[in-house]
C-alpha positions, 0 to 999 in steps of 0.5 A: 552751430554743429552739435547744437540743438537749437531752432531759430525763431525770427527774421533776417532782411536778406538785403540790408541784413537787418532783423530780429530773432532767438535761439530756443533749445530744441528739447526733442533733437536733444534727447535723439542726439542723447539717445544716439550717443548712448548707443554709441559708447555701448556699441564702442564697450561690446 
């Protein structure tokens, strides 16, 4: 899931694979991803 930001929530049995769980959108990771690339394309305009 690269590029991504998402944390899991959940349970996985490592044994029998079974389980439960969610991805809930990272909001805070998300606006640092933004905040980088903008640094980025401003950096690649100079």
């Amino acid at each position: 899931m690269d590029g991504v930001c998402v944390l899991w929530r959940g349970y996985i049995d490592v044994d029998s694979l079974n389980g439960i769980g969610k991805l809930e959108f990272d909001e805070e990771t998300a606006q640092e991803r933004e905040r980088e690339r903008e640094r980025e394309r401003k950096r690649e305009r100079e």
